[in-house]
C-alpha positions as CSV (number, residue, x, y, z in Angstrom):
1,X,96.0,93.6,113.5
2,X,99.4,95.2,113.8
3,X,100.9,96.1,110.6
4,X,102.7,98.6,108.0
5,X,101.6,98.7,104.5
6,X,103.9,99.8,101.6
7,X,102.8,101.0,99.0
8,X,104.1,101.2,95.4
9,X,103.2,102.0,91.4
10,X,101.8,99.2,89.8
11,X,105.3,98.1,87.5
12,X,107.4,97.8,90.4
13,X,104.6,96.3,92.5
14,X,104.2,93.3,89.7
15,X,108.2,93.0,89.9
16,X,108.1,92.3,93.2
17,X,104.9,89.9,93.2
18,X,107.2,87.6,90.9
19,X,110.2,88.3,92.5
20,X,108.3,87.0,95.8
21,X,106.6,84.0,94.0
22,X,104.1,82.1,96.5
23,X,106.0,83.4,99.4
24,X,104.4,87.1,98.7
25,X,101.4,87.9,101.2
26,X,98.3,90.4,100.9
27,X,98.5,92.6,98.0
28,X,96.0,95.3,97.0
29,X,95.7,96.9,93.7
30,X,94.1,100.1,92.8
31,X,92.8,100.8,89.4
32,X,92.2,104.3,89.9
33,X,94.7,105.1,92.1
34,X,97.2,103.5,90.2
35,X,99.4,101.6,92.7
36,X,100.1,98.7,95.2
37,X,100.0,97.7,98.3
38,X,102.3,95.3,100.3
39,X,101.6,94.4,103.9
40,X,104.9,93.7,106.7
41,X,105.3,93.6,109.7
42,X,104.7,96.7,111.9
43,X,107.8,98.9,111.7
44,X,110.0,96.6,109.1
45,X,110.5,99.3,106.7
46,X,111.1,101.9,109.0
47,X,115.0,102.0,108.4
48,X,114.4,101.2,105.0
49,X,116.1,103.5,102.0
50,X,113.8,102.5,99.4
51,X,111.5,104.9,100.6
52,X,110.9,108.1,98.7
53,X,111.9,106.5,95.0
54,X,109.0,104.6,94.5
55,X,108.0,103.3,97.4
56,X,105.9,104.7,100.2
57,X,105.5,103.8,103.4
58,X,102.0,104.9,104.7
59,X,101.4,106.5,107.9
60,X,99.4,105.4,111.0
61,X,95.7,106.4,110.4
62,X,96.0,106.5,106.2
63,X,93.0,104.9,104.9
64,X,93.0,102.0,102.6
65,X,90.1,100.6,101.1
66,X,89.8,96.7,101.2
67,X,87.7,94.7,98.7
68,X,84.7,93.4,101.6
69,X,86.4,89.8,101.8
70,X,89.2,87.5,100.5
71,X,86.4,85.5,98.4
72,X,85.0,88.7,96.9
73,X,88.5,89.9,95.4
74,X,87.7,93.6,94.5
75,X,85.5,96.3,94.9
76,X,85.0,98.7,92.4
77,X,88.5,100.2,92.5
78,X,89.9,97.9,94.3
79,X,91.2,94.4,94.2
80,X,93.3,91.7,96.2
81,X,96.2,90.6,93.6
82,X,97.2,88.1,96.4
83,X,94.5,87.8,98.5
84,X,94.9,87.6,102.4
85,X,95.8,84.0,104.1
86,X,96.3,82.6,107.3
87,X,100.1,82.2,107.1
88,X,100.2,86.3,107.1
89,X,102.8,88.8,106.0
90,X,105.0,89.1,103.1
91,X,108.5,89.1,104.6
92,X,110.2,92.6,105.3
93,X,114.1,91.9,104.2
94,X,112.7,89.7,100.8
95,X,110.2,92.6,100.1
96,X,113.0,94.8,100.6
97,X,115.2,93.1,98.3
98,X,112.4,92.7,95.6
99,X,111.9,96.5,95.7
100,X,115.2,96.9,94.7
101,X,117.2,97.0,97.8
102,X,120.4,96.0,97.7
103,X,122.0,96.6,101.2
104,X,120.1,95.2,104.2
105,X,118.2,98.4,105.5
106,X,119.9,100.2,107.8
107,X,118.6,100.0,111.6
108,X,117.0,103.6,112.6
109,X,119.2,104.9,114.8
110,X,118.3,108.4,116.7
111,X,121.0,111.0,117.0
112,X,120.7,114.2,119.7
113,X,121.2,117.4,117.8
114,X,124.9,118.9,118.0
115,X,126.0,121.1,121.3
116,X,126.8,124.9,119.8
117,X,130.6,125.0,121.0
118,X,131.8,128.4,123.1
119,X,132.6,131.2,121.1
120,X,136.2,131.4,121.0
121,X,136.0,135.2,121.3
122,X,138.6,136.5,124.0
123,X,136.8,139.9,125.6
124,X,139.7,142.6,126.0
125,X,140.2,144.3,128.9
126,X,139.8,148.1,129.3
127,X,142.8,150.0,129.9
128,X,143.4,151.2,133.2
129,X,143.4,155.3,133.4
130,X,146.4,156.4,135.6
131,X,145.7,158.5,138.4
């Protein structure tokens, strides 16, 4: 499986869950934790300026605890709000939207750093001694 996961507090997570209506995918609550988690697409949110007021975006290797199956919807922290089905994903852009986003989420574009530019110090030359 190739995907991001987004997590969020437990308000803004509901929001979004009704925002998305039947179109919302996987969704994990935790109790203890106190927050949600959406599942995209692998690098969907990447350019996405949401992230840091509310919403998290969670690094390769972060841990996430999964109830043991879809049928058996929690564990004893966690639980599927929307448990996981064949049709996969919630969408990226409506998540996006549902979050709170307003402007489509700009692509991640990769600037080089800036060139330091010649000092513009002129060296002086020595006067020459007469003989």
């Amino acid at each position: 499986m190739d995907w991001d996961a987004v997590r969020v507090g437990p308000a803004l997570g509901q929001r979004a869950v009704e925002a998305l209506g039947p179109e919302v995918g996987p969704v994990l609550a935790s109790t203890y934790a106190g927050h949600w988690t959406f599942f995209i697409d692998r690098g969907a949110a990447s350019g996405w300026d949401l992230l840091g007021r509310g919403v998290r975006l969670l690094r390769p290797g972060t841990v996430i605890e999964l109830p043991l199956t879809a049928r058996r919807s929690s564990t004893r922290d966690v639980r599927w709000v929307v448990p996981p089905r064949p049709d996969g994903w919630t969408d990226p852009q409506r998540l996006y939207e549902a979050l709170g986003g307003t402007a489509p989420p700009a692509p991640t574009v990769r600037t080089p750093p800036a060139r330091k530019k010649p000092s513009k110090k002129t060296t002086q030359q020595a006067p020459v001694a007469a003989s």
